[in-house]
DSSP file (Angstrom, degrees, kcal/mol; ACC not computed):
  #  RESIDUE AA STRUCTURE BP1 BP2  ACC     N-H-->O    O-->H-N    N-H-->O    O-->H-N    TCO  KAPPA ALPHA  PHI   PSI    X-CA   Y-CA   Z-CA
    1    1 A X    >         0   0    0      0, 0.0     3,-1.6     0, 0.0     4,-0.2   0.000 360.0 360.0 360.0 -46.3  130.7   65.5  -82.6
    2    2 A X  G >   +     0   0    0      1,-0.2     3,-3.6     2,-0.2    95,-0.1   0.889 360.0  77.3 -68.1 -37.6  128.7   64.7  -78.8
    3    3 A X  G 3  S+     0   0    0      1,-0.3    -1,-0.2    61,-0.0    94,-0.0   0.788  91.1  36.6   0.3 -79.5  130.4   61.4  -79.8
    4    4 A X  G <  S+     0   0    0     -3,-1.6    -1,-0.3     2,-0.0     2,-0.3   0.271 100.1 106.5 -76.9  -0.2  134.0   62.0  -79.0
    5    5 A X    <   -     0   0    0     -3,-3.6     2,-0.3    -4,-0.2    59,-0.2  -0.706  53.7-165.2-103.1 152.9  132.5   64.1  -75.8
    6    6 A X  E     -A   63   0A   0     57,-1.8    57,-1.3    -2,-0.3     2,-0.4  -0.661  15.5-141.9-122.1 151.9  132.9   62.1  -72.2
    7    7 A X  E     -A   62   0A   0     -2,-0.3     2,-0.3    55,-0.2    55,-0.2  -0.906  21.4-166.4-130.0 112.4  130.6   63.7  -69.4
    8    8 A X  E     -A   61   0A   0     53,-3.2    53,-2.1    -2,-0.4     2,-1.1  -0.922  26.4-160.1-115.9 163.5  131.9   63.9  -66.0
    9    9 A X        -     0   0    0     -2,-0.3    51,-0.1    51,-0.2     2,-0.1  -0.691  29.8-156.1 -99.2  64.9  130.9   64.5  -62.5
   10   10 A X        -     0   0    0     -2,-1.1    49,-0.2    49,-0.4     3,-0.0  -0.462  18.1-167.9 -79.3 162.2  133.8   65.5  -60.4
   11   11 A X        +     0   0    0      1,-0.1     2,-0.5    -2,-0.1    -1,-0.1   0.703  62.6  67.7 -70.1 -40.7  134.5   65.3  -56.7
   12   12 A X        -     0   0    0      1,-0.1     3,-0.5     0, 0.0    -1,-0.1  -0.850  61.8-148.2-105.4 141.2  137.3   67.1  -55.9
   13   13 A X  S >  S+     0   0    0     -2,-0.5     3,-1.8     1,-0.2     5,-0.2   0.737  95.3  57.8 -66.5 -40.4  137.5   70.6  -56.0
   14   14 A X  T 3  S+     0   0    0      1,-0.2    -1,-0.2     3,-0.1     4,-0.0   0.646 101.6  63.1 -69.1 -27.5  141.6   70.7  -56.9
   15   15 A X  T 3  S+     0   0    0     -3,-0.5     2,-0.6     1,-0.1    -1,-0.2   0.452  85.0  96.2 -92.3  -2.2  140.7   68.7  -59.8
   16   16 A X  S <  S-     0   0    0     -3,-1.8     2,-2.4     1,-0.1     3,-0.2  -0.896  71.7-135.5-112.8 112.3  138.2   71.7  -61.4
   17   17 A X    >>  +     0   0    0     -2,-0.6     3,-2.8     1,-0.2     4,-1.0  -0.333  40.9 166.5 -34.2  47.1  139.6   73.8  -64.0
   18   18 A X  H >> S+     0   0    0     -2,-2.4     4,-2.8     1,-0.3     3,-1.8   0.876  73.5  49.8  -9.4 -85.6  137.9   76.8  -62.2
   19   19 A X  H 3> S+     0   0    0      1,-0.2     4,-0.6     2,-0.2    -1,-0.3   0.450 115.6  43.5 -52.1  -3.6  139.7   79.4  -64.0
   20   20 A X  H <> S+     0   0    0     -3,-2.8     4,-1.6     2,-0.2    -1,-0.2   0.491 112.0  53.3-124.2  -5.9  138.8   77.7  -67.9
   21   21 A X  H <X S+     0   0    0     -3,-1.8     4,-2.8    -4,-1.0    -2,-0.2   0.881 105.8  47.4 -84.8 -45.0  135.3   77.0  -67.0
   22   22 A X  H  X S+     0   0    0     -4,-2.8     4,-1.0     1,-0.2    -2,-0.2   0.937 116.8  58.3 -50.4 -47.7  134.9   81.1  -65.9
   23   23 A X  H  X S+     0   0    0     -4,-0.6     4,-2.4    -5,-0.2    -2,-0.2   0.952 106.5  39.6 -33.3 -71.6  136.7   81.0  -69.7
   24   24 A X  H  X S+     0   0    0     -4,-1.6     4,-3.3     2,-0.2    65,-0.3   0.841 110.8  57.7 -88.4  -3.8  134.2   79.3  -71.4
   25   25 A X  H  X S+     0   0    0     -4,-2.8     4,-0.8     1,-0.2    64,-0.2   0.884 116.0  49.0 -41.0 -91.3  130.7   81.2  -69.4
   26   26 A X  H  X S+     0   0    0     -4,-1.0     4,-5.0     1,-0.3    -1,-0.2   0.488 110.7  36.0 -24.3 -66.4  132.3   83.9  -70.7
   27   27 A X  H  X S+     0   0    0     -4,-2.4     4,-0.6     1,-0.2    -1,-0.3   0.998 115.8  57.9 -64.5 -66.5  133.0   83.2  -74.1
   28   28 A X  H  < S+     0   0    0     -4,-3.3    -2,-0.2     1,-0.2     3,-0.2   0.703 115.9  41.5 -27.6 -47.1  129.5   81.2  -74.4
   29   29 A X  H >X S+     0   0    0     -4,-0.8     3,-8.6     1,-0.2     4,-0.5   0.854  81.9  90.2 -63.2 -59.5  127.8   84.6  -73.3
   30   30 A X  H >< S+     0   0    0     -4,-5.0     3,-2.7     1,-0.3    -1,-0.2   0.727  79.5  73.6 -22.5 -47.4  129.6   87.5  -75.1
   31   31 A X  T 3< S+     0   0    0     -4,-0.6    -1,-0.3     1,-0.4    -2,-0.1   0.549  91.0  48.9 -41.6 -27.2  127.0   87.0  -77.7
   32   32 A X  T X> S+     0   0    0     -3,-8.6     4,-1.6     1,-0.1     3,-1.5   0.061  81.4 106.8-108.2  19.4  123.9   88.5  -75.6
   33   33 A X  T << S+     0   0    0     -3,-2.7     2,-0.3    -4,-0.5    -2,-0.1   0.989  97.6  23.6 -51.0 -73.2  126.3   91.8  -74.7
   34   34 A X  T 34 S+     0   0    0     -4,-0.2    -1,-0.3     1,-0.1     3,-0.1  -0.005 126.3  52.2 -79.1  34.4  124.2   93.8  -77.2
   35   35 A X  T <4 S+     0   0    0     -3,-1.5     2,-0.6    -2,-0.3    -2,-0.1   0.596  95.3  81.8-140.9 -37.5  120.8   91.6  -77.2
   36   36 A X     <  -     0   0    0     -4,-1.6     2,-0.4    -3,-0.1     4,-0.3  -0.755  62.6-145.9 -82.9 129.1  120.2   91.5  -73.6
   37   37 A X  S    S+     0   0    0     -2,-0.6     2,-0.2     2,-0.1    88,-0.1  -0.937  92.4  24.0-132.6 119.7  118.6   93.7  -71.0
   38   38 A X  S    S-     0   0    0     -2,-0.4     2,-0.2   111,-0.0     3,-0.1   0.461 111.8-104.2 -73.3 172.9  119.8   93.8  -68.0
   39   39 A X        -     0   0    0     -2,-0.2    -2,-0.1     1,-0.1    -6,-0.1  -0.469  51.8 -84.4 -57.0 133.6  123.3   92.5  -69.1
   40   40 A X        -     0   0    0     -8,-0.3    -1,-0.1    -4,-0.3    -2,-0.0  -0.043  18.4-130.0 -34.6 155.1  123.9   88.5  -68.2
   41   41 A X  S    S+     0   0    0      2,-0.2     4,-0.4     1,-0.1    -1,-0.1   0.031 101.0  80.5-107.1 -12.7  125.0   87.5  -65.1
   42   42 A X  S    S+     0   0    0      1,-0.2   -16,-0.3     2,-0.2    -1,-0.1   0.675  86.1  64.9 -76.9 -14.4  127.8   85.3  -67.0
   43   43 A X  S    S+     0   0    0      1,-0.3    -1,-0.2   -18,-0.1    -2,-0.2   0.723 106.2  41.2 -87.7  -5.3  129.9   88.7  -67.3
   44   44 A X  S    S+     0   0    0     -3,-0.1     2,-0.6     2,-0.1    -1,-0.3   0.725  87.8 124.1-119.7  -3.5  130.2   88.7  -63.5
   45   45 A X        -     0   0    0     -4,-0.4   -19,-0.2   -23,-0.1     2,-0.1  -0.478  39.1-171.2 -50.3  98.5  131.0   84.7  -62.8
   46   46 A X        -     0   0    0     -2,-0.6     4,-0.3     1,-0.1     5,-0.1  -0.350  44.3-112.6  13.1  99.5  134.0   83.9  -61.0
   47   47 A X  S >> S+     0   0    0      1,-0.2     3,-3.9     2,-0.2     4,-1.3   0.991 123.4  47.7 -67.8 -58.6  136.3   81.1  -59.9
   48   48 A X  H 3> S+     0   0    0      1,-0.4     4,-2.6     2,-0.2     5,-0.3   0.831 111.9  41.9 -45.3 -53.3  135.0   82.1  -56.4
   49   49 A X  H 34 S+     0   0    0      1,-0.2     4,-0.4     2,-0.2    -1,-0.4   0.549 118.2  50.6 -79.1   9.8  131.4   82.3  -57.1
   50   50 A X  H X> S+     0   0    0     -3,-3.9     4,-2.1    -4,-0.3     3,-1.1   0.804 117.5  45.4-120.1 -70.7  132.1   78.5  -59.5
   51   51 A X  H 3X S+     0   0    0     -4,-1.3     4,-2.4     1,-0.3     3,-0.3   0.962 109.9  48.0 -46.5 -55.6  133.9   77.2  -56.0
   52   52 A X  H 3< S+     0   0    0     -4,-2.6    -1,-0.3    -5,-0.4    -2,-0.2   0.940 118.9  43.7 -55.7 -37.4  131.1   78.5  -53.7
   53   53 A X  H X> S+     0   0    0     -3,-1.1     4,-2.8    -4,-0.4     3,-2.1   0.916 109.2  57.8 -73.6 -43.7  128.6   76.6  -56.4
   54   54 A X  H 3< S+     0   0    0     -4,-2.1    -1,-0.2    -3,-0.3    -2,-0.2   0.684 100.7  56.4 -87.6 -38.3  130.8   73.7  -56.5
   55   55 A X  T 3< S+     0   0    0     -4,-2.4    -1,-0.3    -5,-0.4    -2,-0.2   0.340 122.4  19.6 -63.6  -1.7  130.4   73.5  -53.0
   56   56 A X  T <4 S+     0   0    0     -3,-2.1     2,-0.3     1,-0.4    -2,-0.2   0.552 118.2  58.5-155.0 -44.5  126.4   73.2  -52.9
   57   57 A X  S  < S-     0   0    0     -4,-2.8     2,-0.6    -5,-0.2    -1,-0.4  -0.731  81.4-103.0-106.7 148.2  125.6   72.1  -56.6
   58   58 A X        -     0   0    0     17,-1.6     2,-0.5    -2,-0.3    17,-0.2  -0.693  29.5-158.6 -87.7 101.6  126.3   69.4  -59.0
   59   59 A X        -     0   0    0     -2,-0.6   -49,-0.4   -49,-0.2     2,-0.4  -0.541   8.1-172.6 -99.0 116.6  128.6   70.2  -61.6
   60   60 A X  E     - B   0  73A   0     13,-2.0    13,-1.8    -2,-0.5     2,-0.4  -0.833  11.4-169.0 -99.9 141.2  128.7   68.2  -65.0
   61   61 A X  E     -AB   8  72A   0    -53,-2.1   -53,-3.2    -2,-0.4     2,-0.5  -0.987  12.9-140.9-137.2 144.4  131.7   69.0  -67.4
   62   62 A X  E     -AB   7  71A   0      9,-0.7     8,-2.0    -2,-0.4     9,-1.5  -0.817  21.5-176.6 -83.9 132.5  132.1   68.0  -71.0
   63   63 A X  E     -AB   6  69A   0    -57,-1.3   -57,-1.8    -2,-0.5     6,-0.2  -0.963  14.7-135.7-135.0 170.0  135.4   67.0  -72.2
   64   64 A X    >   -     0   0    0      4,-1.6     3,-3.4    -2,-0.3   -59,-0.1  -0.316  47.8 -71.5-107.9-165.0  136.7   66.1  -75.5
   65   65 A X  T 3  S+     0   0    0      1,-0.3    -1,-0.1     2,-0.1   -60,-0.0   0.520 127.1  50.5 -78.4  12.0  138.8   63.4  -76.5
   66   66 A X  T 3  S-     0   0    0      2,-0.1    -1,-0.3     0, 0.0    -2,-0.0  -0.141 119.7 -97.9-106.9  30.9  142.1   64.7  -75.1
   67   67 A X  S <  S+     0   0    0     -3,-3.4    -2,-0.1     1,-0.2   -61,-0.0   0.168  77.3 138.1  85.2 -36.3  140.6   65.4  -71.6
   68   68 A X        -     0   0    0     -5,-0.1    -4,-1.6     1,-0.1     2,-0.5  -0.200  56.7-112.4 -63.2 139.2  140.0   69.0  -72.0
   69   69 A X  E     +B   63   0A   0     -6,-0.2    -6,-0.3     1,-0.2    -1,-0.1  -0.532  38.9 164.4 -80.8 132.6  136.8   70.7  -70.7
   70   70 A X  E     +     0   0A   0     -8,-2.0    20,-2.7    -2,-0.5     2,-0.3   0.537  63.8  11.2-111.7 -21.6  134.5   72.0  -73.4
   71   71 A X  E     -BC  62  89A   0     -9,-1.5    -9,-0.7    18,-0.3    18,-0.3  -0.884  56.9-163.6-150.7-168.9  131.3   72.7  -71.7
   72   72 A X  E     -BC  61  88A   0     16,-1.7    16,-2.1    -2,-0.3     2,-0.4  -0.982   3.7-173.5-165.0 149.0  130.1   72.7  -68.4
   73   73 A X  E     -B   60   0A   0    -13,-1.8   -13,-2.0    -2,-0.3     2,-0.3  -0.957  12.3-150.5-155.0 154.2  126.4   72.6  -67.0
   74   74 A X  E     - C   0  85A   0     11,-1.6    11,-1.0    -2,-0.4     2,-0.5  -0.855   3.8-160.2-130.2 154.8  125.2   73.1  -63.1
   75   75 A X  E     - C   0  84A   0     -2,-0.3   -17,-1.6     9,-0.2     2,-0.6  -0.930   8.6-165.3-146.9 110.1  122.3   71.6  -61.4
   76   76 A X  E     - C   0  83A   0      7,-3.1     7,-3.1    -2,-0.5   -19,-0.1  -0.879  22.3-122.2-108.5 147.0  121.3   73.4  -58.3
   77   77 A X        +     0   0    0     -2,-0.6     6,-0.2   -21,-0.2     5,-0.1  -0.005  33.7 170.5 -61.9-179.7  118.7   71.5  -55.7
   78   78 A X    >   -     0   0    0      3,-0.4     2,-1.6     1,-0.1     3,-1.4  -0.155  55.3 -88.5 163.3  34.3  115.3   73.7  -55.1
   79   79 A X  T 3  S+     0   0    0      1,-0.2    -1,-0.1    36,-0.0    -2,-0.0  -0.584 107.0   6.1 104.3-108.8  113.2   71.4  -53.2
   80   80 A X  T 3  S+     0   0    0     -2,-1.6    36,-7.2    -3,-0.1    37,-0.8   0.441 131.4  56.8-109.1 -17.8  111.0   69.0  -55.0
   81   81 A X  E <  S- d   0 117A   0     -3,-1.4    -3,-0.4    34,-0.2     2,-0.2  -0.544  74.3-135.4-120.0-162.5  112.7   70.3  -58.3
   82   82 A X  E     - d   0 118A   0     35,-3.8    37,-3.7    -2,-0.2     2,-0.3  -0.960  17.5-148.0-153.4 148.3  116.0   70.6  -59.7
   83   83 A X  E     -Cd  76 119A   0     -7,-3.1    -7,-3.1    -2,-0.2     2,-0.5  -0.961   4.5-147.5-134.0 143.6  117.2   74.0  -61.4
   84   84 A X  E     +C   75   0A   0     35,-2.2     2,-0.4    -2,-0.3    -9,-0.2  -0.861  24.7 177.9-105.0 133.3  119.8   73.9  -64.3
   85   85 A X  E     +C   74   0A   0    -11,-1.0   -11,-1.6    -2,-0.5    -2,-0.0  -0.950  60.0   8.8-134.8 149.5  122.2   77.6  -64.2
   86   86 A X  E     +     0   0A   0     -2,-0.4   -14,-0.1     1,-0.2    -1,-0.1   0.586  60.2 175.5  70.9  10.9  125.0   78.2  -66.6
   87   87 A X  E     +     0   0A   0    -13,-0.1     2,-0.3   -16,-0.1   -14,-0.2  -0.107  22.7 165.5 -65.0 139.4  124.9   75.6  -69.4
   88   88 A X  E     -C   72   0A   0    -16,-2.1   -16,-1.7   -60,-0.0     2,-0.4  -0.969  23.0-165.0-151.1 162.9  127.7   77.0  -71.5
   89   89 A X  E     -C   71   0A   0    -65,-0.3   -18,-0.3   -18,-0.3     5,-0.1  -0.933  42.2 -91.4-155.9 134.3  129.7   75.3  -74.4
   90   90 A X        -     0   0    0    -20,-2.7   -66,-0.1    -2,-0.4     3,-0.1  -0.521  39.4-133.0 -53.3 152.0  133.3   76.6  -76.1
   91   91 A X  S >  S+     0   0    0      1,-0.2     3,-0.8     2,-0.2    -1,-0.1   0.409 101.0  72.1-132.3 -23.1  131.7   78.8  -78.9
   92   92 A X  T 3  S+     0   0    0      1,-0.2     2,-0.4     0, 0.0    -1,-0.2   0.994 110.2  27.7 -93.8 -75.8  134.4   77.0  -81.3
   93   93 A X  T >  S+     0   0    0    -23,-0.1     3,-1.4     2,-0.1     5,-0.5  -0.067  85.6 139.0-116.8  29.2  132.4   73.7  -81.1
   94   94 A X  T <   +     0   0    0     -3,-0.8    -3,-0.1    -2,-0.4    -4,-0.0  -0.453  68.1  38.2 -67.6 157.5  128.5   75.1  -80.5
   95   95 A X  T 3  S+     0   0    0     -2,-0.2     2,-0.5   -94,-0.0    -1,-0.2   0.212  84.1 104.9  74.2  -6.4  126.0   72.9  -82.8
   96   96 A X  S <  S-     0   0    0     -3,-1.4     2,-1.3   -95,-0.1    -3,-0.0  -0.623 101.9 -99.9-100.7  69.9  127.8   69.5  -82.3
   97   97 A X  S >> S+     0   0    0     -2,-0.5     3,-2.7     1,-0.2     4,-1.0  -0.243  91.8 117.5 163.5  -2.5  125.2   68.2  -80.0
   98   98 A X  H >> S+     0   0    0     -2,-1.3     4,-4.6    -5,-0.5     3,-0.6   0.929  74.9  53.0 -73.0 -44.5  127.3   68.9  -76.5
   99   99 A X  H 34 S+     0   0    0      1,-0.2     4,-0.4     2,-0.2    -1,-0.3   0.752 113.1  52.8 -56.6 -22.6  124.8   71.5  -74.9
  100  100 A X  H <> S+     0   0    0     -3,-2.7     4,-0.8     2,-0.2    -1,-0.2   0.941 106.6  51.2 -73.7 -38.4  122.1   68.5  -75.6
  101  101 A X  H XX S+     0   0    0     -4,-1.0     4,-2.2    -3,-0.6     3,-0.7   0.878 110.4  48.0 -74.6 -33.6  124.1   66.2  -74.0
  102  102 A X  H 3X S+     0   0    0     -4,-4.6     4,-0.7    -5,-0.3    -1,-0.3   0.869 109.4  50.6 -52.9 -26.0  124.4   68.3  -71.0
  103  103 A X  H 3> S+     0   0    0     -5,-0.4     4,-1.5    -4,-0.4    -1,-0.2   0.682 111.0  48.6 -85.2 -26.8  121.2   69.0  -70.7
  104  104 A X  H <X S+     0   0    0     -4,-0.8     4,-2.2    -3,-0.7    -1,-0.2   0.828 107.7  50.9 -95.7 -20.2  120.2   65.4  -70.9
  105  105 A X  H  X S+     0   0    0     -4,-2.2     4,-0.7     2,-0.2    -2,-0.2   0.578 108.6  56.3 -98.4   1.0  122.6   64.0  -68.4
  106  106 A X  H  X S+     0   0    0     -4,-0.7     4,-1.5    -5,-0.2     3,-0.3   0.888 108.6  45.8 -81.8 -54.2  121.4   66.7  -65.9
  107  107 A X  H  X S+     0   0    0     -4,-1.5     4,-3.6     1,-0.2     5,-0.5   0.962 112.8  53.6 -60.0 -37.8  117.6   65.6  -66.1
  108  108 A X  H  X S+     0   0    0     -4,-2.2     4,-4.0     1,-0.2     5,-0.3   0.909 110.3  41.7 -47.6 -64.6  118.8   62.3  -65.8
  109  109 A X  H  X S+     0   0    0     -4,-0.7     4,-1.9    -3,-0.3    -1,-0.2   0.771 119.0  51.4 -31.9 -62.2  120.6   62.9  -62.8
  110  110 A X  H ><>S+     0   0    0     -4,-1.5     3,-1.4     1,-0.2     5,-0.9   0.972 106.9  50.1 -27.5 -73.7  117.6   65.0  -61.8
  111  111 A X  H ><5S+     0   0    0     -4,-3.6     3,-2.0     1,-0.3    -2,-0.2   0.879 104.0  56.2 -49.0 -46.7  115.4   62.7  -62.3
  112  112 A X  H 3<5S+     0   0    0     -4,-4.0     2,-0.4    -5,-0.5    -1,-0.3   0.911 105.6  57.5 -49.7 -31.5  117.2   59.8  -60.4
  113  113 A X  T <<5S-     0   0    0     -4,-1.9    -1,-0.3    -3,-1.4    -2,-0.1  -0.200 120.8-112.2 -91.7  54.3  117.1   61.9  -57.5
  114  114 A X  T < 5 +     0   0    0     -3,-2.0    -3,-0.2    -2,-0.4    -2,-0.1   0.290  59.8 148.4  27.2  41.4  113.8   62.2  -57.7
  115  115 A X      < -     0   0    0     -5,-0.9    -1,-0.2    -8,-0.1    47,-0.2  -0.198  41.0-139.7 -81.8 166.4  112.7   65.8  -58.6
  116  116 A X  S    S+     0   0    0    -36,-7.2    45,-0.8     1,-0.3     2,-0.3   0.578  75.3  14.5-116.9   0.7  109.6   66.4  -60.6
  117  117 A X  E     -dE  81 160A   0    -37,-0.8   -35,-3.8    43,-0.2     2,-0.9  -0.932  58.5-131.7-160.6 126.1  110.9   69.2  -62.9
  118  118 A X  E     -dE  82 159A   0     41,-3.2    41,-1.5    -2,-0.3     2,-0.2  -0.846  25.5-158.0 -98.7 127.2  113.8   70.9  -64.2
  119  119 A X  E     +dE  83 158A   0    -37,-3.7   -35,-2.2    -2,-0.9     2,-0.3  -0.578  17.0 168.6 -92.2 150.6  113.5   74.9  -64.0
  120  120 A X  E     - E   0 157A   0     37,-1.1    37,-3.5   -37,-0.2     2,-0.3  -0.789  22.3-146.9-163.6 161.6  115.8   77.2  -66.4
  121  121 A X  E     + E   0 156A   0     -2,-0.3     2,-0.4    35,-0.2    35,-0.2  -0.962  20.3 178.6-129.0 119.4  115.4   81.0  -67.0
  122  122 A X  E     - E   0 155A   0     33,-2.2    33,-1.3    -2,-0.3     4,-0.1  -0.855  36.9 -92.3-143.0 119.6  116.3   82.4  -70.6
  123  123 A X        -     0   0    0     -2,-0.4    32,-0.3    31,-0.3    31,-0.2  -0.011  24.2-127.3   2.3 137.4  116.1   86.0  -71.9
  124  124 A X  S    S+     0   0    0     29,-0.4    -1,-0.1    30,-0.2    30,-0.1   0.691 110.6  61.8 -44.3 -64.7  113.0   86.7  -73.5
  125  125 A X  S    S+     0   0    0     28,-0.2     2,-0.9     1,-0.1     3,-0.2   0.546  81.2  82.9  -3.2 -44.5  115.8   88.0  -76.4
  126  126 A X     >  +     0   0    0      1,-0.2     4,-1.3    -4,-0.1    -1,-0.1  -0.815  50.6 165.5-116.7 107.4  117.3   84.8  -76.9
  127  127 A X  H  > S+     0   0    0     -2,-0.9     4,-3.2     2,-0.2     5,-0.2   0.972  80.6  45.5 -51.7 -77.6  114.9   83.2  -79.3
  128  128 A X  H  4 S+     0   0    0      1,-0.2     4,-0.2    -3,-0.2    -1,-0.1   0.732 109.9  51.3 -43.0 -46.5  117.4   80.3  -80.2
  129  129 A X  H >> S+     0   0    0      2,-0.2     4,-3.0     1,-0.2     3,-1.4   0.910 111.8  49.7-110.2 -53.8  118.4   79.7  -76.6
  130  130 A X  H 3X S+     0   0    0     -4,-1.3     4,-1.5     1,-0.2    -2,-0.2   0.978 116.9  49.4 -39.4 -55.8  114.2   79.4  -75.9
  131  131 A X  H 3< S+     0   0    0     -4,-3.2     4,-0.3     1,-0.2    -1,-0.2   0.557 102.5  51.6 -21.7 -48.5  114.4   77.1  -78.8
  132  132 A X  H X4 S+     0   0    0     -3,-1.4     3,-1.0    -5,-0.2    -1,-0.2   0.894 108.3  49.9 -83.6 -53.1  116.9   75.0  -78.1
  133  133 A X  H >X>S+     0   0    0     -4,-3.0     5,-3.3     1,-0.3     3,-1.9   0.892 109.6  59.9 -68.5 -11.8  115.4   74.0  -74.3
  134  134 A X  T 3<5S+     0   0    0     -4,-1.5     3,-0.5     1,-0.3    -1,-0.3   0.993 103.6  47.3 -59.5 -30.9  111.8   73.3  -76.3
  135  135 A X  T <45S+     0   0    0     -3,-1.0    -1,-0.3    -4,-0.3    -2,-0.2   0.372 105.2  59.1 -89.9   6.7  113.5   70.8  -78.4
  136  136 A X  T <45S-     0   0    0     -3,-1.9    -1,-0.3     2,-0.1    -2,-0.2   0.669 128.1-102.2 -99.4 -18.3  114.9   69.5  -74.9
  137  137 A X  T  <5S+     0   0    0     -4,-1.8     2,-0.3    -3,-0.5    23,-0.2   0.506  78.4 140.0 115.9  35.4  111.1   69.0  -73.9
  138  138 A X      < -     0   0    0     -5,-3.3     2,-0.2    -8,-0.2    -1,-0.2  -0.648  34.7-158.6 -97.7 161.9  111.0   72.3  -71.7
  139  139 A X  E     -F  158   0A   0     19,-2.6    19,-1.2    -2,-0.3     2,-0.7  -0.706  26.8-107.6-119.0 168.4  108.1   74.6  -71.7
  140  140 A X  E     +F  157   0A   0     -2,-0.2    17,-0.2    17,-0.2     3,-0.1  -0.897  34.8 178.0-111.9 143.8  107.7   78.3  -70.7
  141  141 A X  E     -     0   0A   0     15,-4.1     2,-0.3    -2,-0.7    -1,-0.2   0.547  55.4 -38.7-116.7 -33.2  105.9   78.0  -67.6
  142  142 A X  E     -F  156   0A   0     14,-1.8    14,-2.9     2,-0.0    -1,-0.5  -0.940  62.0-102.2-175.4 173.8  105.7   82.2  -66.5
  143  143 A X  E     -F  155   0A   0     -2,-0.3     2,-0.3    12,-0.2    12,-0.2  -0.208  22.4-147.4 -94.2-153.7  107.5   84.9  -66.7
  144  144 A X  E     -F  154   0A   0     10,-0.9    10,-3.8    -2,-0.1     9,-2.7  -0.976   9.1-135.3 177.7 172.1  109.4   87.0  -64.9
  145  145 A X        -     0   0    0     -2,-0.3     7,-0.1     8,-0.2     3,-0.1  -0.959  23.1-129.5-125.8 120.6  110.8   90.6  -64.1
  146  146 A X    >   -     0   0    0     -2,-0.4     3,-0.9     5,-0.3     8,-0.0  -0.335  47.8 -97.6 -43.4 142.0  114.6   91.8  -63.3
  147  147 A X  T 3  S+     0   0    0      1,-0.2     2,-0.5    -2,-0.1    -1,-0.2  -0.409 114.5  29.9 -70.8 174.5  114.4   93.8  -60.2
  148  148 A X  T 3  S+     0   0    0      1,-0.2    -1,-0.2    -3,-0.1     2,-0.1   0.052 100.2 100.3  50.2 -17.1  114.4   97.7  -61.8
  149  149 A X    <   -     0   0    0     -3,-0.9    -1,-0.2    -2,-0.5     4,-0.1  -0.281  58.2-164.1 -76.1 170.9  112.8   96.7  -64.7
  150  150 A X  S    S+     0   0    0      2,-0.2     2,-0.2    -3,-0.1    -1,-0.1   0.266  72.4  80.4-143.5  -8.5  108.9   97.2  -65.3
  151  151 A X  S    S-     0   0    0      1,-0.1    -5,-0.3    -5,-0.0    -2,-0.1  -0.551  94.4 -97.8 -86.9 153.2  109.0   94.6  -68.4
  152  152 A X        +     0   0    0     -2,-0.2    -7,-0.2     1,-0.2    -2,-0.2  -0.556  47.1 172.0 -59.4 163.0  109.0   90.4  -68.7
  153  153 A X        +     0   0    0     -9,-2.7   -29,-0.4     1,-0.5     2,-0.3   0.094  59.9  11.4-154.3 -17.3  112.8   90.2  -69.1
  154  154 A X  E     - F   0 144A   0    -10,-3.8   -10,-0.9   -31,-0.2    -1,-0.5  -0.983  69.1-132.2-150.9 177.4  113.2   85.9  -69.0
  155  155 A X  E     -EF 122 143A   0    -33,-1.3   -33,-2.2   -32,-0.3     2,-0.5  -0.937  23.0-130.0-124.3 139.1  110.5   82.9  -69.1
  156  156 A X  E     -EF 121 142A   0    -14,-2.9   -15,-4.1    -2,-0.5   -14,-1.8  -0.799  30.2-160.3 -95.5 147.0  110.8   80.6  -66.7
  157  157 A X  E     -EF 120 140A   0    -37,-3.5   -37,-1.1    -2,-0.5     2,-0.3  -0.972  12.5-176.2-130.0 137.3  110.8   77.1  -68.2
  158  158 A X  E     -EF 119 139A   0    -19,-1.2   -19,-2.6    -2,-0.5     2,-0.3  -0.956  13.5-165.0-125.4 163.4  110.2   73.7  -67.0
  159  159 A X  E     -E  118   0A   0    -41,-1.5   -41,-3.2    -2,-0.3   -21,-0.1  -0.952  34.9-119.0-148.5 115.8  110.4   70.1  -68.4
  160  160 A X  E     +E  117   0A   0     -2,-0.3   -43,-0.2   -23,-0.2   -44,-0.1  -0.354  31.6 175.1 -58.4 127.3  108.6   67.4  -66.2
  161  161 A X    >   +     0   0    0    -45,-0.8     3,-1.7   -50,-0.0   -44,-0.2   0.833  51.6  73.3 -89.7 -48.6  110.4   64.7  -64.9
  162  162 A X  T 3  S+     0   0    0    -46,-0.3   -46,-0.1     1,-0.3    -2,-0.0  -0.195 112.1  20.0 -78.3 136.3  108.6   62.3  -62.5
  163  163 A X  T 3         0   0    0      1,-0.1    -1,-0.3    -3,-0.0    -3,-0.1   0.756 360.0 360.0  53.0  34.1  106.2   60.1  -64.9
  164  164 A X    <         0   0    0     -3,-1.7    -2,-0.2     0, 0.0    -1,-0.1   0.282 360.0 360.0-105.9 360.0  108.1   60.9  -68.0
């Protein structure tokens, strides 16, 4: 399937499908409504809050072979590391490899610009989604606590770049 999928990097803002990427967070998410607590953070993403990101972070989008976007992943700077938010995939074509390919063509990216890790957060919850980033070569590095909470509620993960 990741075959047929093109990854690009756009520049211009006029030229991102705002409103169908806020479509597929969405859709990608619904899934943890009843499995995470607090609720995700996808259920309150935006075109504004996408533009304002779009503006400061580096946005990779999958598209298939008629141009349309199908997945999307974000890569926000953080120093000396590089931090991956949102990786999301149309729910209609999850398992064909596209969420790997995102994933790999942000650490690249990373990596060229010379970070020494990518950082991610996942729900404790989401087994599968923990899963997935191991078999990307991340690791759970600590946890961490939602403000109001008194429980772990996500693991922070990283997967070393610089001398990999």
């Amino acid at each position: 399937m990741a075959t047929n999928i093109k990854i690009t990097t756009p520049s211009d803002p006029t030229l991102v499908p705002f409103g169908r990427l806020v479509d597929i967070l969405q859709a990608a998410f619904a899934d943890q409504d009843d499995i995470v607590d607090p609720p995700s953070s996808a259920k309150l993403v935006d075109v504004v809050e996408l533009k304002w990101r779009f503006s400061r972070d580096q946005l990779f989008l999958a598209q298939d072979a008629a141009a349309r976007v199908v997945g999307q992943i974000w890569v926000e700077d953080v120093g000396k590391d590089a931090y991956l938010y949102k990786l999301a995939v149309d729910p209609a074509l999850k398992g064909g490899g596209i969420g790997k390919l995102l994933v790999e063509t942000a650490c690249d990216y990373a990596k060229k610009a010379g970070k020494d890790n990518m950082r991610l957060h996942v729900r404790i919850e989401l087994v599968g989604n923990v899963a997935f980033f191991e078999s990307r070569g991340f690791e759970v590095a600590g946890e961490g606590i939602h403000d109001g909470f008194e429980r772990t509620t996500f693991w922070k993960m990283a997967r070393r770049l610089s001398g990999s």
